[in-house]
N, CA, C and O atoms as a Tinker XYZ file with bonds, in Angstrom:
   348  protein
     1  N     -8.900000   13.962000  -67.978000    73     2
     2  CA    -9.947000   12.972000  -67.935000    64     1     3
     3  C    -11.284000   13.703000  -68.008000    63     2     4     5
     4  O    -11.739000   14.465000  -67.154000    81     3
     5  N    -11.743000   13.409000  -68.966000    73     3     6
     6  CA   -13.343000   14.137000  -69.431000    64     5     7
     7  C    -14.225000   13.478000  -68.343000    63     6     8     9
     8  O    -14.093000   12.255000  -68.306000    81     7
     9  N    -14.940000   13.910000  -67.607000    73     7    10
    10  CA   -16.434000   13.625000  -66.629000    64     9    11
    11  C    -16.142000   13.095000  -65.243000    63    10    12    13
    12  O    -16.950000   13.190000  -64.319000    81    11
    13  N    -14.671000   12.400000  -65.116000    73    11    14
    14  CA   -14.287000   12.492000  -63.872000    64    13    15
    15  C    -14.157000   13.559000  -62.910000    63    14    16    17
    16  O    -13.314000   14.453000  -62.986000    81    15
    17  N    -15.044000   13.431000  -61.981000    73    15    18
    18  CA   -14.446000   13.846000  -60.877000    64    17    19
    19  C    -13.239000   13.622000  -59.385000    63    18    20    21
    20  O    -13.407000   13.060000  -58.303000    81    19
    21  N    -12.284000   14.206000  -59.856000    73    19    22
    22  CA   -11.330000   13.690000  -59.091000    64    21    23
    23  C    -11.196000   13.299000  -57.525000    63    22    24    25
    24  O    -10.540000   12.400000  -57.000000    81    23
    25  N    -12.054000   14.295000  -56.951000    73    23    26
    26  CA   -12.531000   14.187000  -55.835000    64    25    27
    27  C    -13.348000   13.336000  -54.898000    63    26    28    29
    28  O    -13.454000   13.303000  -53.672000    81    27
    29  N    -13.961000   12.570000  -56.019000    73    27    30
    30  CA   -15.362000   12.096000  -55.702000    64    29    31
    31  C    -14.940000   10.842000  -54.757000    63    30    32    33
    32  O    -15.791000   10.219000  -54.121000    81    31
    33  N    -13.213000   10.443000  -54.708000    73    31    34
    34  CA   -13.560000    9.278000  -53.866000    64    33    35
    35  C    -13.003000    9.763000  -52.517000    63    34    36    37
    36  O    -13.240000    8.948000  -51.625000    81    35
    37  N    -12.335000   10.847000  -52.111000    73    35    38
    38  CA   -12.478000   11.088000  -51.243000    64    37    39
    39  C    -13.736000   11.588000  -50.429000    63    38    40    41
    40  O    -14.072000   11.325000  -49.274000    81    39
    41  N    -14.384000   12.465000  -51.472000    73    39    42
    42  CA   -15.939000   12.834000  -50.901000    64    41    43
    43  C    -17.209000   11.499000  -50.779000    63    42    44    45
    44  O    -18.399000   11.569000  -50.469000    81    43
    45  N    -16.364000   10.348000  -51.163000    73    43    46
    46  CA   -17.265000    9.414000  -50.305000    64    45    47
    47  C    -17.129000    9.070000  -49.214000    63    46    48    49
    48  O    -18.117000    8.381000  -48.958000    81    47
    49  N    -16.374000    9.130000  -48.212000    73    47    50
    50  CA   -15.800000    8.821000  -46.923000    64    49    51
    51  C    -16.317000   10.480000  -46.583000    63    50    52    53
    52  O    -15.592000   10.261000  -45.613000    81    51
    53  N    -16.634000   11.333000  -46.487000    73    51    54
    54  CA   -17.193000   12.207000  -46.024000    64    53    55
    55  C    -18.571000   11.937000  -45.223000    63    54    56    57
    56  O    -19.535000   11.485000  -45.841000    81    55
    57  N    -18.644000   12.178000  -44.044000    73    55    58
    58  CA   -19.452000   12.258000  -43.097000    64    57    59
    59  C    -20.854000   13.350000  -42.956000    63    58    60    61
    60  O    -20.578000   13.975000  -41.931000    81    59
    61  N    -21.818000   13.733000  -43.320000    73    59    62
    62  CA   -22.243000   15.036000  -43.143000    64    61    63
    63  C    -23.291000   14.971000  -42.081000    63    62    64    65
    64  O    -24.093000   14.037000  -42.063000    81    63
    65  N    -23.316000   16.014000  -41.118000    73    63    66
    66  CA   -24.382000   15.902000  -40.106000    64    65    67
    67  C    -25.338000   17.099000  -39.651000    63    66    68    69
    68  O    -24.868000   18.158000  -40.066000    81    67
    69  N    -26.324000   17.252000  -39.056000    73    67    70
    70  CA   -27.328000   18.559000  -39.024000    64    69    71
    71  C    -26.776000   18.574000  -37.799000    63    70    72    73
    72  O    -26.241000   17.618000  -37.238000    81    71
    73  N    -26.960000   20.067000  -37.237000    73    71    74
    74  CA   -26.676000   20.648000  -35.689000    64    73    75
    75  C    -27.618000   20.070000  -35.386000    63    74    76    77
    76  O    -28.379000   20.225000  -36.342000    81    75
    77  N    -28.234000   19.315000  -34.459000    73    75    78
    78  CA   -28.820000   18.992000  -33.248000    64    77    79
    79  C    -29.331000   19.980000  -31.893000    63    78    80    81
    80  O    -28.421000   20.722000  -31.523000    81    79
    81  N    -29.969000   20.048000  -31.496000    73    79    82
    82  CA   -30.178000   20.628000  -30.582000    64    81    83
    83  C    -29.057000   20.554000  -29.650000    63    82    84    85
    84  O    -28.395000   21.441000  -29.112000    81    83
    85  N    -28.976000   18.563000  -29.557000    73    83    86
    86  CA   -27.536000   18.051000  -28.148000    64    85    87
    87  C    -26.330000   18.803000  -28.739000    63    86    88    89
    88  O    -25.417000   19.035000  -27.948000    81    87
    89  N    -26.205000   19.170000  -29.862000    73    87    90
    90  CA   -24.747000   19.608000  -30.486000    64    89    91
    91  C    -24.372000   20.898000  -30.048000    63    90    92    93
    92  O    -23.331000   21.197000  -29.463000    81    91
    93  N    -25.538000   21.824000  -30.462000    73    91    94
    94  CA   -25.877000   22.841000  -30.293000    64    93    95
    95  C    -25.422000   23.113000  -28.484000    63    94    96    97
    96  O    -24.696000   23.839000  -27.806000    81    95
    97  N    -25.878000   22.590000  -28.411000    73    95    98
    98  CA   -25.738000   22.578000  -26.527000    64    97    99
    99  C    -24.372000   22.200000  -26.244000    63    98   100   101
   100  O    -23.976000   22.533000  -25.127000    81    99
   101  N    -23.681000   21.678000  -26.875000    73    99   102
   102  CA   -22.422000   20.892000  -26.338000    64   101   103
   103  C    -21.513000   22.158000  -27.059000    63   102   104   105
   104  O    -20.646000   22.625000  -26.321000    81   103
   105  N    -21.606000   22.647000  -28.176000    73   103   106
   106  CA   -20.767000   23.984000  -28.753000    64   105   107
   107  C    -20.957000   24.633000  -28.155000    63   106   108   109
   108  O    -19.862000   25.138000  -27.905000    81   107
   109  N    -21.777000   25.181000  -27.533000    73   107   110
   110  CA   -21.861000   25.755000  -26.501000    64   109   111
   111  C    -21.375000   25.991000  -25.450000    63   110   112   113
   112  O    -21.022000   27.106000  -25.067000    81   111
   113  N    -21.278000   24.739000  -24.714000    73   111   114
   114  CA   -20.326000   24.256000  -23.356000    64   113   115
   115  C    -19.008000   24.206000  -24.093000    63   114   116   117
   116  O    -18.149000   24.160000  -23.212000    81   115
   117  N    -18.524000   24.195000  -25.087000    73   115   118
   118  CA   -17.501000   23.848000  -25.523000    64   117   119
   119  C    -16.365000   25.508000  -25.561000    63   118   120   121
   120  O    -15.203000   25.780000  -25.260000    81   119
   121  N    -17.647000   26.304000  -26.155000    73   119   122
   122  CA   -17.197000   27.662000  -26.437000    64   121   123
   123  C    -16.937000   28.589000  -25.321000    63   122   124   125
   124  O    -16.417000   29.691000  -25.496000    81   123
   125  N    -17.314000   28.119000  -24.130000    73   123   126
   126  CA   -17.438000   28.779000  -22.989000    64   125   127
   127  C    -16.070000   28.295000  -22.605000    63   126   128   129
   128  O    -15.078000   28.984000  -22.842000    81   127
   129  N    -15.987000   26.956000  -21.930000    73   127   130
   130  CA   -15.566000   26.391000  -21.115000    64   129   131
   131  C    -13.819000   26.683000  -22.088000    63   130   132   133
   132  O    -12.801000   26.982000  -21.464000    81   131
   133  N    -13.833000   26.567000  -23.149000    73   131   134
   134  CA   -12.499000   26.429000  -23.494000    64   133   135
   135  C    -12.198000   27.993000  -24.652000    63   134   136   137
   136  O    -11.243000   28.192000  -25.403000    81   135
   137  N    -13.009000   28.578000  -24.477000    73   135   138
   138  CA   -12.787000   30.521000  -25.051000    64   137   139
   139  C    -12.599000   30.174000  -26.542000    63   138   140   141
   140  O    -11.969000   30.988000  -27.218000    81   139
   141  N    -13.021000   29.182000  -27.069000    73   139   142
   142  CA   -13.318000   29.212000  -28.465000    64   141   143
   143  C    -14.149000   29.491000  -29.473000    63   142   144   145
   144  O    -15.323000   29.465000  -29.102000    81   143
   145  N    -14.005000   29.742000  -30.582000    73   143   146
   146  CA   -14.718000   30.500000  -31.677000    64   145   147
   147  C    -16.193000   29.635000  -32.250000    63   146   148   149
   148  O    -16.160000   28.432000  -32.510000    81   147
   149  N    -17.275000   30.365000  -32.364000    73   147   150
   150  CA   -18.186000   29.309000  -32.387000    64   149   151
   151  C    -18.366000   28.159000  -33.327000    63   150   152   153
   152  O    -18.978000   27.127000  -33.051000    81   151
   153  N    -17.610000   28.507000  -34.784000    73   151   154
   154  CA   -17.397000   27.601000  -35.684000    64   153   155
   155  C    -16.808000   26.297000  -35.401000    63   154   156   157
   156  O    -17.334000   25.187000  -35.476000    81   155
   157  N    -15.348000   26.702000  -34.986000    73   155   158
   158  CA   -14.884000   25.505000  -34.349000    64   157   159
   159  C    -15.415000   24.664000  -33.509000    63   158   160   161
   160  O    -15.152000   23.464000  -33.591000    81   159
   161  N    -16.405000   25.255000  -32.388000    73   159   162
   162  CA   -16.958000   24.934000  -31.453000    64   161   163
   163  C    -18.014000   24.064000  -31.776000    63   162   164   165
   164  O    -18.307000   23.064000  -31.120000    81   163
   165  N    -18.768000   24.584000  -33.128000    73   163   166
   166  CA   -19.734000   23.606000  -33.447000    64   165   167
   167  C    -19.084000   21.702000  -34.318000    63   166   168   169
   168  O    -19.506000   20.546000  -34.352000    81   167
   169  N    -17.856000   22.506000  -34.863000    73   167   170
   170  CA   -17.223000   21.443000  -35.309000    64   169   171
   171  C    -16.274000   20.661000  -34.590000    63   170   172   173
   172  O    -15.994000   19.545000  -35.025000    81   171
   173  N    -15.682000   21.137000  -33.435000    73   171   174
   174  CA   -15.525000   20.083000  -32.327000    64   173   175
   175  C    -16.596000   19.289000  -31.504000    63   174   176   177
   176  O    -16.570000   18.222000  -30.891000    81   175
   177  N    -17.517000   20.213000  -31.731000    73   175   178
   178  CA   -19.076000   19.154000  -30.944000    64   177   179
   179  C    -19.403000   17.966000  -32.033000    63   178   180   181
   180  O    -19.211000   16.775000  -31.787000    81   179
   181  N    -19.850000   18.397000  -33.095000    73   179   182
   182  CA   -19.679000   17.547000  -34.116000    64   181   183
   183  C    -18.533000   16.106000  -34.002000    63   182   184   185
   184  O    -18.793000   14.903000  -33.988000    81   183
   185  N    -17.617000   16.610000  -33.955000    73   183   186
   186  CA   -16.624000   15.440000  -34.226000    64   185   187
   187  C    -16.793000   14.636000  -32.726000    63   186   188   189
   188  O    -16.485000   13.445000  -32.687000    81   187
   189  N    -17.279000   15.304000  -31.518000    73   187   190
   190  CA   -17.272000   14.802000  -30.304000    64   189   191
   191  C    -18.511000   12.933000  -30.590000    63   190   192   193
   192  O    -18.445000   11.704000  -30.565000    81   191
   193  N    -19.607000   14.294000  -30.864000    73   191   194
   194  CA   -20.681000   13.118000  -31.606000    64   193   195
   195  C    -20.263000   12.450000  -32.298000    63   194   196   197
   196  O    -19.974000   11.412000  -31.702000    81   195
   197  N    -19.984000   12.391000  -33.479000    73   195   198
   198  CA   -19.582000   11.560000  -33.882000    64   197   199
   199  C    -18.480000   10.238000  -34.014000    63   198   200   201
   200  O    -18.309000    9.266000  -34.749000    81   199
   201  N    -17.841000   10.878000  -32.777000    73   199   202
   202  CA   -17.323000    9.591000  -32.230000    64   201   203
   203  C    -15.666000    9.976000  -32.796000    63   202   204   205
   204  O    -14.803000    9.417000  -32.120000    81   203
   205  N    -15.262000   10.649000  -33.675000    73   203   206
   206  CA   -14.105000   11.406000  -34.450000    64   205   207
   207  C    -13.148000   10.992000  -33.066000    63   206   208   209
   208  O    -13.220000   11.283000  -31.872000    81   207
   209  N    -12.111000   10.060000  -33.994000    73   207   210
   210  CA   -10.667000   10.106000  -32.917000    64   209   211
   211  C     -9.777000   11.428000  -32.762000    63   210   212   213
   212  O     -9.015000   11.682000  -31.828000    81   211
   213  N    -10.030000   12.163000  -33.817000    73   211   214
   214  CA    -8.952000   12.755000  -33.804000    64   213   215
   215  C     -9.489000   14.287000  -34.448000    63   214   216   217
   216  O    -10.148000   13.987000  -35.443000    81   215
   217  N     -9.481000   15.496000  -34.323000    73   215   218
   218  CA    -9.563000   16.633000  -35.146000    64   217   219
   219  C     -8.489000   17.198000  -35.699000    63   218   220   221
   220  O     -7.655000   17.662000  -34.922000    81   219
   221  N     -8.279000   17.283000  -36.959000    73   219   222
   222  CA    -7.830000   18.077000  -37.806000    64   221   223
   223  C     -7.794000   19.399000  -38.290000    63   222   224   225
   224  O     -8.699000   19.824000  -39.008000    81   223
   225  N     -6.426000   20.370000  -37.821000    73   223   226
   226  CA    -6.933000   21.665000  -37.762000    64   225   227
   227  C     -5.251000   22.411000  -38.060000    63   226   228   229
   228  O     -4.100000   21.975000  -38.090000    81   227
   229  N     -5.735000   23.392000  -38.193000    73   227   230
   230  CA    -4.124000   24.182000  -38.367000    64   229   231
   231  C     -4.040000   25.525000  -37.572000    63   230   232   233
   232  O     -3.547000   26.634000  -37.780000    81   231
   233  N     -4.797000   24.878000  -36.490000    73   231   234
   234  CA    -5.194000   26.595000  -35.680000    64   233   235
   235  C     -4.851000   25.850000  -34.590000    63   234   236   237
   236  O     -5.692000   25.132000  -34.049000    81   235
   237  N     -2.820000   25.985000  -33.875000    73   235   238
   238  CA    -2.638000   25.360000  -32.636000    64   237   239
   239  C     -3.288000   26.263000  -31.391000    63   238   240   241
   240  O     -2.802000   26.059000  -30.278000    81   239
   241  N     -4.305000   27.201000  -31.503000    73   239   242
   242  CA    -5.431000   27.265000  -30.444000    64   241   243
   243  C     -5.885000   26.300000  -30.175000    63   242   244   245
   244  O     -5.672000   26.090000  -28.980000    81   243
   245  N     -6.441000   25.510000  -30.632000    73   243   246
   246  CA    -7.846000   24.525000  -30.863000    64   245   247
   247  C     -6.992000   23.488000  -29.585000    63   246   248   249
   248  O     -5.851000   23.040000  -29.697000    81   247
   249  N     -8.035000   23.274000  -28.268000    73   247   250
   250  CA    -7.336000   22.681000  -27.449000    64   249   251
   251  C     -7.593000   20.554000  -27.916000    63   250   252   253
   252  O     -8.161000   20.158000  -28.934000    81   251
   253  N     -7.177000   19.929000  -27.173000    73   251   254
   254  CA    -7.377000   18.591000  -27.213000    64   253   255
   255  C     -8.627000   18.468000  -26.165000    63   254   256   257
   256  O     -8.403000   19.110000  -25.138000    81   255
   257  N     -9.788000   17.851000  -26.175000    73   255   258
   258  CA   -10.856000   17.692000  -25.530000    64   257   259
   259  C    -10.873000   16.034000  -24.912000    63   258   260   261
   260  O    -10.452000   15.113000  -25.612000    81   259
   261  N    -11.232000   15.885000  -23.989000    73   259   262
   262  CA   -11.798000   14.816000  -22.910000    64   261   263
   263  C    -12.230000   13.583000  -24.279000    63   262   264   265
   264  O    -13.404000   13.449000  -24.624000    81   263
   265  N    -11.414000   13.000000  -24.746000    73   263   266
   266  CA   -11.807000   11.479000  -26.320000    64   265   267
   267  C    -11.715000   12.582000  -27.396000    63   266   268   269
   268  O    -12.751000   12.272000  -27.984000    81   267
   269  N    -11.278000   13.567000  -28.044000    73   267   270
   270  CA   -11.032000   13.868000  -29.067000    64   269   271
   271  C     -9.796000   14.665000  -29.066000    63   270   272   273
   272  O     -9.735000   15.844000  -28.718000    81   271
   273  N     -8.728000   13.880000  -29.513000    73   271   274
   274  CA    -7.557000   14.563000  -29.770000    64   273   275
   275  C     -7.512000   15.421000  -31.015000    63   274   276   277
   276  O     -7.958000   15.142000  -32.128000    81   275
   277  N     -6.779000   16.711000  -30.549000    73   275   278
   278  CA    -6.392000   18.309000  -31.927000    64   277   279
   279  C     -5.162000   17.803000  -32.603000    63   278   280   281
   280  O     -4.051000   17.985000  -32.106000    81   279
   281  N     -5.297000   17.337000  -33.435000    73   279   282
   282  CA    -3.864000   17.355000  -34.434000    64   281   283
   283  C     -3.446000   18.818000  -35.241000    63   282   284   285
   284  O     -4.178000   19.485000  -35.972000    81   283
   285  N     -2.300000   19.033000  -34.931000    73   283   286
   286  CA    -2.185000   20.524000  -36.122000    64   285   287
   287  C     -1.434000   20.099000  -36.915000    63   286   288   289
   288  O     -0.266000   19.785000  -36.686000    81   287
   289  N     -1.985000   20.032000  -37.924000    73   287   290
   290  CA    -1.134000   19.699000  -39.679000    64   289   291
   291  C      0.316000   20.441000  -39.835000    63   290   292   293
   292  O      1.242000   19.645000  -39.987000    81   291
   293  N      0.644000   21.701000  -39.826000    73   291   294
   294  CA     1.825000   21.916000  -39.748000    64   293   295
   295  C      2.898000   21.466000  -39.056000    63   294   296   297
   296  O      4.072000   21.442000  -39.428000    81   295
   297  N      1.982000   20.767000  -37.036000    73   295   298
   298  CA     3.420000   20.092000  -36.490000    64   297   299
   299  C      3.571000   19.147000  -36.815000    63   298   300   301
   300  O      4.730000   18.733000  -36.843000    81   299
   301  N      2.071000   17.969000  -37.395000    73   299   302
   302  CA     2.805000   16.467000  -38.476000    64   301   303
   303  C      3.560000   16.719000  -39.417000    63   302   304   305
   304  O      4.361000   15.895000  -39.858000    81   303
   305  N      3.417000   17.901000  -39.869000    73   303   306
   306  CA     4.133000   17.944000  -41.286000    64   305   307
   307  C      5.901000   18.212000  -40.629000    63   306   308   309
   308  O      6.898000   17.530000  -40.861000    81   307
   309  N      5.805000   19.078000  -40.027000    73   307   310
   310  CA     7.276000   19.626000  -39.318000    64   309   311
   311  C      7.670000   18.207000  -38.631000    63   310   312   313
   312  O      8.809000   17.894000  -38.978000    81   311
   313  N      7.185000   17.429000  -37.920000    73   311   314
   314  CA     7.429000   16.208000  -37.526000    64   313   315
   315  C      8.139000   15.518000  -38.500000    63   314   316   317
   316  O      9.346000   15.308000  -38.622000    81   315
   317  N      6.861000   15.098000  -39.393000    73   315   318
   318  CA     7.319000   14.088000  -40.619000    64   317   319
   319  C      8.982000   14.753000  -41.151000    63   318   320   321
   320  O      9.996000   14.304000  -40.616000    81   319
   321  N      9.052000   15.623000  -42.021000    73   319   322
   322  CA    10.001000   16.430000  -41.815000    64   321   323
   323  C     11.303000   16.429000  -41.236000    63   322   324   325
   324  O     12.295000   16.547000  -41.956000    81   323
   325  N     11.397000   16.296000  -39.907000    73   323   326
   326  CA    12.420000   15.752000  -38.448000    64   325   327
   327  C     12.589000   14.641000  -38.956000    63   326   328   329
   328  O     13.599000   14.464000  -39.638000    81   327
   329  N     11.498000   13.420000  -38.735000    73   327   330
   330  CA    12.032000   12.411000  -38.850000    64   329   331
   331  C     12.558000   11.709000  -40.532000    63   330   332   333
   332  O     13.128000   10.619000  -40.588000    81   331
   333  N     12.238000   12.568000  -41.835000    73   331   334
   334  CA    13.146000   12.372000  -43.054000    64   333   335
   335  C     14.522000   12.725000  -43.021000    63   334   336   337
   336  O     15.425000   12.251000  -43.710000    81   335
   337  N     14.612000   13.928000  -41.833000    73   335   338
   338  CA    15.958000   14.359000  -41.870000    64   337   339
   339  C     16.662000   13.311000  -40.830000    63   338   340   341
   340  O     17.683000   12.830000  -41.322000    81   339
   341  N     16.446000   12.962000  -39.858000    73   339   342
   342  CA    17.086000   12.012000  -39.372000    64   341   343
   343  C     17.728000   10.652000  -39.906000    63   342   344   345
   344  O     18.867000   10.268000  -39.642000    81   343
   345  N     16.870000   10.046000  -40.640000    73   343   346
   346  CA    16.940000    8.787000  -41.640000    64   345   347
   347  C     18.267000    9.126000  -42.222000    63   346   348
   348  O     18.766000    8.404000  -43.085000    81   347
């Protein structure tokens, strides 16, 4: 397909946000309190703000936080998985 971008409708449901000072501060508390890496840290503050049910990650470090549950993609996938083989 010439000029399509394939992507583009998922990258409309994309969210984008600036660090904040409050964010900034909360990655912070975040990185301390739970010995995590500051990236993540800023992107679990992020998703905190933003209200995010759920984080998406493949690093089963990444703990579950106080309203934002850690999903790790490999154990849905290993899940999903279990339950095809069961069927």
């Amino acid at each position: 397909m010439h000029g399509v971008d394939s992507t583009s409708a998922w990258k409309a449901s994309w969210t984008t946000m600036s660090i904040s000072p409050n964010i900034a501060e909360e990655a912070a508390k975040l990185r301390a309190s739970y010995n995590i890496r500051t990236p993540d840290a800023i992107q679990m503050a992020i998703a905190t703000f933003a209200r995010a049910e759920f984080f998406l990650t493949n690093d089963k470090r990444l703990p579950s936080l106080p309203g934002l549950q850690t999903l790790v993609l490999d154990e849905l996938i290993k899940d999903s998985d279990d339950l095809k083989e069961d069927s």
